[in-house]
Backbone as numpy.savetxt, mean C-alpha at the origin, in Angstrom:
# Nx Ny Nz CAx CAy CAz Cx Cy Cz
26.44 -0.98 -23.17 25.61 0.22 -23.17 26.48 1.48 -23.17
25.99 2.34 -24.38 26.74 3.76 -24.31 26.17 4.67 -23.11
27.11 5.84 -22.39 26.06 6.61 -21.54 25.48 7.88 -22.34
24.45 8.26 -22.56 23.90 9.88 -23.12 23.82 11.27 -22.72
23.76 10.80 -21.19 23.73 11.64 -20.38 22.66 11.15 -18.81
23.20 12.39 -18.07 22.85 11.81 -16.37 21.64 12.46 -16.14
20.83 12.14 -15.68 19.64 12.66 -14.99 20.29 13.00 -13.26
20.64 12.16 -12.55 21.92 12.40 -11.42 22.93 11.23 -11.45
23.63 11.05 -10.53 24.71 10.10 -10.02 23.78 8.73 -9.99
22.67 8.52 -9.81 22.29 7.09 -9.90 21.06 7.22 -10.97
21.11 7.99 -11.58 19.77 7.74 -13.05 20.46 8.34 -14.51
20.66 7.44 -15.49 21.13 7.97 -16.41 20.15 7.25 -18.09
20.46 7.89 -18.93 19.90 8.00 -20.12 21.00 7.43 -20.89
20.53 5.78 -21.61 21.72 5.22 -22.06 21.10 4.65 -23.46
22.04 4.14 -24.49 21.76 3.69 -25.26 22.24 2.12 -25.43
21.74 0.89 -26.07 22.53 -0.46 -25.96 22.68 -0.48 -27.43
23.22 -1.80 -27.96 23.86 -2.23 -28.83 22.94 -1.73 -30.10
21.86 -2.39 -29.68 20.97 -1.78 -31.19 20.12 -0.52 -30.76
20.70 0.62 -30.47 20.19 1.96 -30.61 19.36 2.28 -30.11
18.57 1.02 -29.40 17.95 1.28 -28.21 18.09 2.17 -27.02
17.00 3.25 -26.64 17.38 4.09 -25.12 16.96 3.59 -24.54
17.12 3.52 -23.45 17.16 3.50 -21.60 17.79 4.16 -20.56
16.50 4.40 -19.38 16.88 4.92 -18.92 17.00 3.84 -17.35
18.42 3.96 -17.21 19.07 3.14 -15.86 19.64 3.65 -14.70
18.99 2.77 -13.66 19.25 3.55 -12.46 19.86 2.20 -11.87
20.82 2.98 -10.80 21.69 2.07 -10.18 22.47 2.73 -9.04
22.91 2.51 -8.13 24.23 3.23 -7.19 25.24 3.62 -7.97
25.52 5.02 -8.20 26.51 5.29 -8.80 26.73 5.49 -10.57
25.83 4.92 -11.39 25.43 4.19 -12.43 26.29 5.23 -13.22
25.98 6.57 -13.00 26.27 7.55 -14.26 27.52 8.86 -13.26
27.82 8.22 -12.28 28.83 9.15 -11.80 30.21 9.39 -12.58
30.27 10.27 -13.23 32.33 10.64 -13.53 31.87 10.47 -15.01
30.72 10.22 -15.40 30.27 9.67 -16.94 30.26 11.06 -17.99
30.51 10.71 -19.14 30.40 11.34 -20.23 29.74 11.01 -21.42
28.81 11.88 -22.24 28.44 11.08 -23.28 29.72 10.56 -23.77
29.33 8.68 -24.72 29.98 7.72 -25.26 30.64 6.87 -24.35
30.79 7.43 -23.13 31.25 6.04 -22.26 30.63 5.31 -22.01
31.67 3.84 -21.84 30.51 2.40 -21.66 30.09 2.49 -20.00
29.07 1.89 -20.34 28.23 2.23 -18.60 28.69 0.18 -18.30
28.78 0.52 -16.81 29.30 -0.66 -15.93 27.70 -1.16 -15.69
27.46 -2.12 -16.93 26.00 -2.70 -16.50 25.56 -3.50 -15.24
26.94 -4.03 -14.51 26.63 -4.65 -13.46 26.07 -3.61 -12.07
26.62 -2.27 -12.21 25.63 -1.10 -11.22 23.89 -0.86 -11.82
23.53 -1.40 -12.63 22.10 -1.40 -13.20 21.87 -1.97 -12.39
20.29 -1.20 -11.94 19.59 -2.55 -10.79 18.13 -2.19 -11.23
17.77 -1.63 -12.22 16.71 -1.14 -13.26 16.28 -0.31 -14.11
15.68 -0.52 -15.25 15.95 0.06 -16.66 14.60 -0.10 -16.93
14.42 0.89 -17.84 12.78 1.33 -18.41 13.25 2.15 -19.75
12.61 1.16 -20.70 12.58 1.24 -22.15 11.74 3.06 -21.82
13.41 3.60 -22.78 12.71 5.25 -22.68 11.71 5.74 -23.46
11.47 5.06 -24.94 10.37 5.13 -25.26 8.61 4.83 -25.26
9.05 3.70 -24.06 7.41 3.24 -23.52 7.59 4.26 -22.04
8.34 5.03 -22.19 8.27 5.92 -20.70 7.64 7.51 -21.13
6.78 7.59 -20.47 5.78 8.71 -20.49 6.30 9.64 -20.47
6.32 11.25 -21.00 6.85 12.44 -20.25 6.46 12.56 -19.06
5.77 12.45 -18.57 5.32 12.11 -16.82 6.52 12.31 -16.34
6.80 10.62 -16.62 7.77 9.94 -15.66 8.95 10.54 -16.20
9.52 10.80 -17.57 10.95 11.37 -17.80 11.33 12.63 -16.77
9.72 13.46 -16.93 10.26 14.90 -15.94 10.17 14.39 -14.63
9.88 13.08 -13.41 10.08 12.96 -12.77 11.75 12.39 -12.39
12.17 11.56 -13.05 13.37 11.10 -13.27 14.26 12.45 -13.29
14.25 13.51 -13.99 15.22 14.41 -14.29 15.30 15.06 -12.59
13.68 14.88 -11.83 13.27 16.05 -10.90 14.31 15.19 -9.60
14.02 14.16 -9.55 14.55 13.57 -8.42 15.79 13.79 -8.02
16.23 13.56 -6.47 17.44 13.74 -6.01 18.19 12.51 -6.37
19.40 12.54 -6.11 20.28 11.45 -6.63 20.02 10.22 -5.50
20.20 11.03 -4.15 20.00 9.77 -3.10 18.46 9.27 -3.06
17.25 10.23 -3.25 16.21 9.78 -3.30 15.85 7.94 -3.99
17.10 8.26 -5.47 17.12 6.94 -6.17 17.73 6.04 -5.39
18.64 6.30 -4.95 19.67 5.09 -4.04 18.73 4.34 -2.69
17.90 5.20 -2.21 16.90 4.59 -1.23 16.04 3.70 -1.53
15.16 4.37 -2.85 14.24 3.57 -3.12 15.03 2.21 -3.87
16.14 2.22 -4.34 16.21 0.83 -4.90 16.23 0.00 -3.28
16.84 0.75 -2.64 17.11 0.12 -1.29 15.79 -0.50 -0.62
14.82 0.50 -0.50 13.71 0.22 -0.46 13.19 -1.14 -0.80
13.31 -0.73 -2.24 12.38 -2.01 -2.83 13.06 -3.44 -2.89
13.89 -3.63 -2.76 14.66 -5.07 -2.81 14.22 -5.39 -1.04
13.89 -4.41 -0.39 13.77 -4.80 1.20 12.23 -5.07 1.54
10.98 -4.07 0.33 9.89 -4.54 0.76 9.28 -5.97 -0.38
10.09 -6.19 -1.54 9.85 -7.17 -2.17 10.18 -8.31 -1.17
11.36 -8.83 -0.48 11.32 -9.67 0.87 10.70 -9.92 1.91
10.42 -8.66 2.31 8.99 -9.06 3.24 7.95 -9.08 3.35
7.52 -8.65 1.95 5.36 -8.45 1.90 5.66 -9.35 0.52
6.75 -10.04 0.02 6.44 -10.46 -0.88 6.22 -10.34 -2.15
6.09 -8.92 -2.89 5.92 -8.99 -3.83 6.62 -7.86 -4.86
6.32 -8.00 -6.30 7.38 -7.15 -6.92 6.85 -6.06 -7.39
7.77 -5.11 -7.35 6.98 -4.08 -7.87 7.69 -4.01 -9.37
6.57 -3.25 -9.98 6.31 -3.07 -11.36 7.26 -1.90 -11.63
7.45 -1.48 -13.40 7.99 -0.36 -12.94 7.23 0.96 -12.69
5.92 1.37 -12.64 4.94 2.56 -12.28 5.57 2.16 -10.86
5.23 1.82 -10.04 5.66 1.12 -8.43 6.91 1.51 -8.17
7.51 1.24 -9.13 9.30 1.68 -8.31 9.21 3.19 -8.69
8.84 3.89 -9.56 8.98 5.05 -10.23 7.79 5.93 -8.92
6.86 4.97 -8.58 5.66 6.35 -7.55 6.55 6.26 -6.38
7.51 5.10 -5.95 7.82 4.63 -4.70 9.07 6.07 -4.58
10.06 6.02 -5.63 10.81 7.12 -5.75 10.28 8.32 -5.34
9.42 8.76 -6.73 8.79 9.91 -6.11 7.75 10.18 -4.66
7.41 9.25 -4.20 6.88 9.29 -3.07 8.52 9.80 -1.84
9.43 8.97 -1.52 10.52 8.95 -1.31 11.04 10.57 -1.61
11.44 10.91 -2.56 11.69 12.15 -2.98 11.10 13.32 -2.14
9.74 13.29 -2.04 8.45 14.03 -1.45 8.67 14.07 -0.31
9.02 13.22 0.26 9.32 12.76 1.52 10.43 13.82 2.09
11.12 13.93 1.52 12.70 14.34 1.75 12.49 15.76 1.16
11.75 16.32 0.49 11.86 17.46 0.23 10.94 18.43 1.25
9.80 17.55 1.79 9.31 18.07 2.94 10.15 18.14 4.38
10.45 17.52 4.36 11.10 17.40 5.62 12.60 18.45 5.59
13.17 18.59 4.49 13.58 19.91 4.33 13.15 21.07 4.25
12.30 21.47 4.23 11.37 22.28 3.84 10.64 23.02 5.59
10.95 21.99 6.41 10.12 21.99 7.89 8.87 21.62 7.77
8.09 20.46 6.93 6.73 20.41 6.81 6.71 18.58 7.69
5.79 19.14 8.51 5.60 17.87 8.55 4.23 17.39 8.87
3.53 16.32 7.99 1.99 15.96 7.51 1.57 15.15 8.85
1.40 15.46 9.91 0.69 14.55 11.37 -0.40 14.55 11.40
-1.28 13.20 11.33 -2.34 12.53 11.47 -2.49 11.83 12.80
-2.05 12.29 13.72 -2.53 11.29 14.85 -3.43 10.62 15.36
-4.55 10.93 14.46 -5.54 10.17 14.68 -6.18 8.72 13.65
-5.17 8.59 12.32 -5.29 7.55 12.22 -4.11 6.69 11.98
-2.96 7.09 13.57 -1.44 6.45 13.34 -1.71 4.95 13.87
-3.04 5.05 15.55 -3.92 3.41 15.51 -4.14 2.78 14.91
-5.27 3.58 14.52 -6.04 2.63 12.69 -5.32 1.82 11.89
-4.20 2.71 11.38 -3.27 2.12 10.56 -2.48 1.42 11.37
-1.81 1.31 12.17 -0.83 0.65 13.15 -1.44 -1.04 13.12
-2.85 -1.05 13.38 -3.86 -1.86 13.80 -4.25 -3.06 12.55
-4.90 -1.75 11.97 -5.10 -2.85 10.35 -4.34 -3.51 9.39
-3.25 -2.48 9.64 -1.99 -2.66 8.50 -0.78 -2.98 8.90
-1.16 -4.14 10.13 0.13 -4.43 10.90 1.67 -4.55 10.31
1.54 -5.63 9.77 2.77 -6.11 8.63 3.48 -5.15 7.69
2.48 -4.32 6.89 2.91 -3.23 6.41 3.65 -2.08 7.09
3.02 -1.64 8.36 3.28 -0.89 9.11 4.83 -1.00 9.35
4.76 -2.44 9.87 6.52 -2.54 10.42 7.42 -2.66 9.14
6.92 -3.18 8.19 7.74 -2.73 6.72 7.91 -1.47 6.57
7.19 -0.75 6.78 6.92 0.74 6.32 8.12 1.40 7.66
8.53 1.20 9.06 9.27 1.84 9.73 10.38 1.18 9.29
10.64 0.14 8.94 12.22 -0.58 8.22 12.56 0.13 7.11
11.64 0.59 6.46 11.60 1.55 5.18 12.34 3.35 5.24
11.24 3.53 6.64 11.69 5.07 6.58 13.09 5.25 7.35
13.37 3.97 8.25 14.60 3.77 9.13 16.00 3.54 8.13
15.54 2.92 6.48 16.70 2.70 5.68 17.09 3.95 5.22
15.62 5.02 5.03 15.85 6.29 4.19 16.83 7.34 5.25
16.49 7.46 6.18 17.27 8.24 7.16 18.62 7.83 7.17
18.75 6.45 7.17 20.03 5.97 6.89 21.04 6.51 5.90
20.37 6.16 4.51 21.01 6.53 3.39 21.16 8.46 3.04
20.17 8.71 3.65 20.04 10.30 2.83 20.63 10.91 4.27
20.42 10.45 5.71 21.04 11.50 6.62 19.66 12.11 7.20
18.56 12.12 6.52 17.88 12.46 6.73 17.04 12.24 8.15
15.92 13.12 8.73 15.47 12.51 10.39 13.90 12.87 10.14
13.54 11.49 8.73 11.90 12.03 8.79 10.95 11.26 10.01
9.64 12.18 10.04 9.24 12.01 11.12 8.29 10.86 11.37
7.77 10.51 12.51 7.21 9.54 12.55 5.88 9.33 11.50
5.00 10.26 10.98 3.75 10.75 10.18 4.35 10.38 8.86
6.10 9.87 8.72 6.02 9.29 6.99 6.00 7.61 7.60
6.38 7.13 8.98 5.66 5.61 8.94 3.92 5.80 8.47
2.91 6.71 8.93 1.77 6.34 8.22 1.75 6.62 6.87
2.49 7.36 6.51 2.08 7.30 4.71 2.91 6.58 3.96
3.97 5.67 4.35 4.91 5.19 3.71 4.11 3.68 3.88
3.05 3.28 5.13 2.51 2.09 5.35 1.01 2.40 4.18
0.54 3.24 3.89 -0.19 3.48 2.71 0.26 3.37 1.65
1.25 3.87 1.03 2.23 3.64 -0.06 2.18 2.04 0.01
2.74 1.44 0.58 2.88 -0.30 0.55 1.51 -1.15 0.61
0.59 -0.55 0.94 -0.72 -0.80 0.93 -1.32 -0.99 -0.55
-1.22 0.46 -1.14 -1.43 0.42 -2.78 -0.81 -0.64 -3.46
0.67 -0.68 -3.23 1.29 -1.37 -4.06 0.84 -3.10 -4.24
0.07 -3.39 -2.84 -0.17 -4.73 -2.66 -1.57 -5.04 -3.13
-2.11 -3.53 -3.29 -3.81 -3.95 -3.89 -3.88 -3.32 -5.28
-2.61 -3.43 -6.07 -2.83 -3.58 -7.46 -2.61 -1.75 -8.11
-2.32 -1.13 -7.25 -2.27 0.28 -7.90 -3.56 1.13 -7.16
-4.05 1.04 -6.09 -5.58 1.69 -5.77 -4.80 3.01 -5.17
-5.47 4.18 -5.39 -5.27 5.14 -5.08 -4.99 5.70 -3.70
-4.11 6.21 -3.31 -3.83 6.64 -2.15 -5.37 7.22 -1.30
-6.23 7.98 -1.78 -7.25 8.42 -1.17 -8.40 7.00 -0.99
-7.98 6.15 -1.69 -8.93 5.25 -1.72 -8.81 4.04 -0.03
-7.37 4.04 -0.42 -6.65 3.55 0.74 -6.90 3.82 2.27
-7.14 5.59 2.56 -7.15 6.18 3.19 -9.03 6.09 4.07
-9.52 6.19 2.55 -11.17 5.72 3.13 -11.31 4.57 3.41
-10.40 3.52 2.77 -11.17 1.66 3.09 -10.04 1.64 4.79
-9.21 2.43 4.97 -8.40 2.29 6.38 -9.70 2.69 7.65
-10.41 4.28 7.04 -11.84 4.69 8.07 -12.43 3.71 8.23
-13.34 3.49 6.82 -14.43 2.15 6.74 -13.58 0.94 8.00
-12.90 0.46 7.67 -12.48 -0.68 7.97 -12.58 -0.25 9.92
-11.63 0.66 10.29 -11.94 1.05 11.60 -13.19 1.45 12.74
-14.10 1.92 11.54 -15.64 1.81 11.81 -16.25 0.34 11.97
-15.96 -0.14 11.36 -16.80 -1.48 11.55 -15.71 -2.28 12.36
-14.67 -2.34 12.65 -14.11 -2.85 14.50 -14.75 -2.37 15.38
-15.02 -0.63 15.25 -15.32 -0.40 16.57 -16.90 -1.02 16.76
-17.64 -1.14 15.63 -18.60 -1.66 15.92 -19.17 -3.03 16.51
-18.22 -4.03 15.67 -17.99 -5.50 16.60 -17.71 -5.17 17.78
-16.48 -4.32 18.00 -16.32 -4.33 19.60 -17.07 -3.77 20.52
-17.62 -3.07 19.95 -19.37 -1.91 20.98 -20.28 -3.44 20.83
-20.54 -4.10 19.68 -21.52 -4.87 20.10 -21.40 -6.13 20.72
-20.08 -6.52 20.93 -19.53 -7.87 21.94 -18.93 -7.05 23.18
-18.89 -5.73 23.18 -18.39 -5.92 24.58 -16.96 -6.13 24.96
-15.65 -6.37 23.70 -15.01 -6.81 24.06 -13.71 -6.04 23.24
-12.52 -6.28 23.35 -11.16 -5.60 22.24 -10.92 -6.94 21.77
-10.81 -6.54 20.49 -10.52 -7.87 19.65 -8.87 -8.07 19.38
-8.18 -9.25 19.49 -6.80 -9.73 19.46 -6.25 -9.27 18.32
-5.50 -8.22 18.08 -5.27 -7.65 16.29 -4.17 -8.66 16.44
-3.88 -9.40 17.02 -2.65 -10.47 16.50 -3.07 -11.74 16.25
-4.23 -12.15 16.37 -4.82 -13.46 16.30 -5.20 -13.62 14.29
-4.91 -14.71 14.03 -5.08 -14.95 12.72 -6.55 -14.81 12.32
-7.62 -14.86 13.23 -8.99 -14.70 12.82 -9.42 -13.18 12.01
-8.41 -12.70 13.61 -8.97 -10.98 13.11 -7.93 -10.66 11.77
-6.83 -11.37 11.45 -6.16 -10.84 10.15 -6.78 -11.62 8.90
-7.82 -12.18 8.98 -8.63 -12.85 8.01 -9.78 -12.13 8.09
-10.20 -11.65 9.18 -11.43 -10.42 9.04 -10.86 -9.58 8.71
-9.92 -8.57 8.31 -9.35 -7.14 7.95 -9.07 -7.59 6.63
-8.75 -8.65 6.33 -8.27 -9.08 4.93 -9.52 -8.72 4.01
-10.58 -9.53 4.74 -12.33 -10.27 4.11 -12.53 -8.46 3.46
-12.45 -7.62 5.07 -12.97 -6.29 4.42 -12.33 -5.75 3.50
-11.17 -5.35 3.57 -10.34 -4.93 2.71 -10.85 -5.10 1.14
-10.98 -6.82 0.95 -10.91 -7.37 -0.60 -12.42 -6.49 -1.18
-13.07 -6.71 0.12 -14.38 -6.35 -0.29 -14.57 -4.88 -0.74
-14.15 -4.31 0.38 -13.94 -2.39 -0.23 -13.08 -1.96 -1.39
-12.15 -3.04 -1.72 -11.58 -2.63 -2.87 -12.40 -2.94 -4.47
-13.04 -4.15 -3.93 -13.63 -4.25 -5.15 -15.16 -3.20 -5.24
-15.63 -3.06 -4.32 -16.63 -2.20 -4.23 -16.22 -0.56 -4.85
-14.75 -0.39 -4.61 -14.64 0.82 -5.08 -13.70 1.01 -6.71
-13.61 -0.37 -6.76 -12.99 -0.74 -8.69 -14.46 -1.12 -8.65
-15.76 -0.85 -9.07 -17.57 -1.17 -9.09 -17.46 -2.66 -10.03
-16.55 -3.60 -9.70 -16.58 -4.98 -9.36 -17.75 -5.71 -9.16
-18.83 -6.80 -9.28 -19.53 -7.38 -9.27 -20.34 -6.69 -8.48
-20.96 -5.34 -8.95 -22.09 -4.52 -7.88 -23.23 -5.25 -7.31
-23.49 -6.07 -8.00 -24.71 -6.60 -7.80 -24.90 -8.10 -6.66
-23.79 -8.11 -6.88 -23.13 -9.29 -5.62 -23.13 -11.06 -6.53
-22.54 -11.96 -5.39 -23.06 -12.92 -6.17 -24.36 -13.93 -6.03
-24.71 -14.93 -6.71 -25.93 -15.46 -6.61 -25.72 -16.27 -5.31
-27.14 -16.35 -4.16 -26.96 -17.21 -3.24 -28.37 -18.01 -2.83
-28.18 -19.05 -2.42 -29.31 -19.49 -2.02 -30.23 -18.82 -0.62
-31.28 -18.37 -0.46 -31.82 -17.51 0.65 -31.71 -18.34 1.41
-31.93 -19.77 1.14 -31.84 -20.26 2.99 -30.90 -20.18 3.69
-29.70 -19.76 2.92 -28.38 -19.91 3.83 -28.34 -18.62 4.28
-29.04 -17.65 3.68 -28.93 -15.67 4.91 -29.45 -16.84 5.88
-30.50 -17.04 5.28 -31.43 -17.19 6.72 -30.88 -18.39 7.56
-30.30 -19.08 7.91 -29.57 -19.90 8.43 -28.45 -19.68 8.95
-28.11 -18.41 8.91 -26.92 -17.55 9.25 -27.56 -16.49 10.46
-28.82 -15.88 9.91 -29.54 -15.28 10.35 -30.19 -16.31 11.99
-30.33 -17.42 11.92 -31.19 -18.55 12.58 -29.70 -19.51 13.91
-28.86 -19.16 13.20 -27.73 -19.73 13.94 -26.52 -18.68 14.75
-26.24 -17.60 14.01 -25.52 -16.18 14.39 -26.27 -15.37 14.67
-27.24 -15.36 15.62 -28.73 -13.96 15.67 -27.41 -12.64 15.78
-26.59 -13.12 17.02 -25.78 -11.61 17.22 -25.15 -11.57 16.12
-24.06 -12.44 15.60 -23.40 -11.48 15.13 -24.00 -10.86 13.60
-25.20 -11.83 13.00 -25.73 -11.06 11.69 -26.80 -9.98 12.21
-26.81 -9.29 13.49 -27.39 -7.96 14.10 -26.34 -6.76 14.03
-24.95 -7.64 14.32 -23.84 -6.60 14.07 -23.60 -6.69 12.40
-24.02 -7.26 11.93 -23.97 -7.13 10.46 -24.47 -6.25 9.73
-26.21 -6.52 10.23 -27.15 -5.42 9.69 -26.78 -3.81 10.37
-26.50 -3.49 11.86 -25.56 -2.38 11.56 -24.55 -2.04 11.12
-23.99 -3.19 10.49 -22.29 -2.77 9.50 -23.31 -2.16 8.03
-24.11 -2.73 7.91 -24.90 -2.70 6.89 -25.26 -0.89 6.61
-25.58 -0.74 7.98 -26.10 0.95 8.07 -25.07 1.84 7.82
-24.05 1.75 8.94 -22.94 2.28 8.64 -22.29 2.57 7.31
-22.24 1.39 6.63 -21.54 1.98 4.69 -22.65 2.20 4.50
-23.87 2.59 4.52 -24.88 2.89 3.41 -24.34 4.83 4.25
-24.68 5.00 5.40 -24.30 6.39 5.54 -22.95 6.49 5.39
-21.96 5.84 5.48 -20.30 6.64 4.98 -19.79 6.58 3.26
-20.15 5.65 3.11 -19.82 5.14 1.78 -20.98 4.94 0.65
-21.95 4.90 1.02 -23.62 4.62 -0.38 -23.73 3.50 -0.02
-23.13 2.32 0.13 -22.80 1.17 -0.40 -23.76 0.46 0.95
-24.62 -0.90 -0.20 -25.63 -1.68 0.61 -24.78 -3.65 0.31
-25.00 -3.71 1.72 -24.93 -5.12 1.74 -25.53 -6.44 1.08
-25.43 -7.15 -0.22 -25.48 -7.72 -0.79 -25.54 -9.11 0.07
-26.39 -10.17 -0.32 -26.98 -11.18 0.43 -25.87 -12.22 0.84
-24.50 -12.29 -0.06 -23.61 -13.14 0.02 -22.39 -12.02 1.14
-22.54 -10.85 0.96 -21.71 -10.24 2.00 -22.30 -10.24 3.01
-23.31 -10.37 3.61 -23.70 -10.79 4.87 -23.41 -12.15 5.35
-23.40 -13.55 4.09 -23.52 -14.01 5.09 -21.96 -14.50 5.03
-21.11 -14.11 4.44 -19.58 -14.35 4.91 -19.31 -13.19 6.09
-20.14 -11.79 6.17 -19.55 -10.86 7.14 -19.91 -11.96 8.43
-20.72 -12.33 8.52 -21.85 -12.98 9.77 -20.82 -13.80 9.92
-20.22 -14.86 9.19 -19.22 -16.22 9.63 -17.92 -15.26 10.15
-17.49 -14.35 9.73 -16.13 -13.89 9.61 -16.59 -13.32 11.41
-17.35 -12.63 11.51 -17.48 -12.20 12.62 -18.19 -12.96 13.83
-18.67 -14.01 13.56 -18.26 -15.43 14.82 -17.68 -15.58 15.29
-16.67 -16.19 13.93 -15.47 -16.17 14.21 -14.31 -15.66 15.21
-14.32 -14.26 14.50 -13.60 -13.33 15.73 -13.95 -12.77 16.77
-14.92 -13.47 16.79 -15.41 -13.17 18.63 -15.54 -14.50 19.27
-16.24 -15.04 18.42 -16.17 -16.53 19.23 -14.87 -17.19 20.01
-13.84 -17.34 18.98 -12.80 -17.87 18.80 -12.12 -17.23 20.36
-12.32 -16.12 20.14 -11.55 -15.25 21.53 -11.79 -15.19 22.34
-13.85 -15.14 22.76 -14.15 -15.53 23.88 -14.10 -17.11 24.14
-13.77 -17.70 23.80 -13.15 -19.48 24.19 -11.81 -19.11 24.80
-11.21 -18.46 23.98 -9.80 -18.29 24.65 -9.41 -17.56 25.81
């Protein structure tokens, strides 16, 4: 690969054998470089065909800081290991600029505090959460930087999107409310704090989750087909918890529009047995 020129010390604009551009980012990738020098492909740690790359993303690439890039690769090789999965390149490119944002606020003296949904999120988005402080603990590392605790909640949103397919940060932010509304409601109507470490309740936060996401991609609106005897047998065997249902029911129709469909009741009704049952045995 020839180099063309640097966007910074770790993003550069290169060409390969057949005249192909790219643009490659790496530690160091384009430092001391000149157009026509050969670039050390083994500092590549990702490349995006410059012509399927948007002006979007080119003027973000040019905008970014040099270390901003060095984090997020850091980043992402650290949250692909522990949540598992890969990011795309839109994903490494929002993760940057998210990263970037990050660091330019916090220079700047801004800092975004939500303390009121650092629980919520702490709660629902356990796993993420502690990815998300390994995350902002690498960035401080690398850049020097001392961001504040309010980028663990948005950096545990950021990893949130990335795991539900690209959903919008604001979207994220409402299915985190929703989702905290209807705990507190199980727990007002049992009486009890539910185990956020017990595998039941991370299969109930999951159940909601899938469900609010598809409700808000307007995904099978209409629900799916079910046989009535089984509401009603749900209804006949769970009286409480399909009572806490029918007020989960109220609740999204006033926060969100959204009405409970005959097959989301009666998995909400099992899911929430479940996590009460299970706990009061224990």
């Amino acid at each position: 690969m020839l180099f063309i020129k640097n966007f910074n010390n770790n993003a550069a604009l290169v060409k390969d054998d057949n005249d192909i551009e790219w643009i490659v980012v790496g530690s160091g990738v384009s430092f001391g470089k000149r157009s026509g020098d050969l670039v050390d492909e083994s500092k590549v740690e990702r490349r995006f065909k410059a012509e399927d790359t948007d002006k979007p993303a080119l003027t973000t690439f040019k905008s970014l800081q040099g270390l901003s890039l060095e984090a997020t690769s850091k980043a992402v090789n650290l949250v692909e290991k522990e949540l598992l999965l890969k990011f795309n390149d839109f994903q490494y490119l929002a993760l940057a600029d998210h990263i970037d944002f990050a660091l330019t606020r916090i220079q700047n003296g801004i800092d975004l505090n939500d303390g009121t949904v650092r629980w919520e999120v702490r709660k629902l988005f356990k796993k993420e959460f502690a990815v998300a402080q390994e995350v902002v603990n690498l960035i401080n590392g690398v850049t020097g930087a001392a961001l504040p605790d309010s980028e663990v909640i948005l950096m545990t949103y950021h990893l949130v999107n990335a795991e539900s397919d690209g959903s919008k940060l604001q979207d994220t932010i409402k299915i985190t409310r929703l989702i905290a509304g209807i705990i507190d409601i199980v727990q007002y109507q049992y009486r009890l704090v539910l185990d956020v470490d017990s595998f039941n309740y991370t299969r109930f936060v999951g159940h909601l989750r899938a469900f609010m996401v598809q409700r808000l991609s307007n995904s099978n609106p209409n629900g799916g087909e079910l046989d009535p005897s089984l509401l009603m047998l749900m209804q006949q065997k769970y009286p409480k918890a399909y009572e806490t249902v029918e007020r989960i029911d109220t609740f999204l129709q006033n926060k969100a529009g959204w009405r409970l469909h005959p097959d989301d009741e009666v998995y909400l009704t099992l899911h929430i047995w479940r996590v009460t049952h299970r706990q009061t045995e224990d």
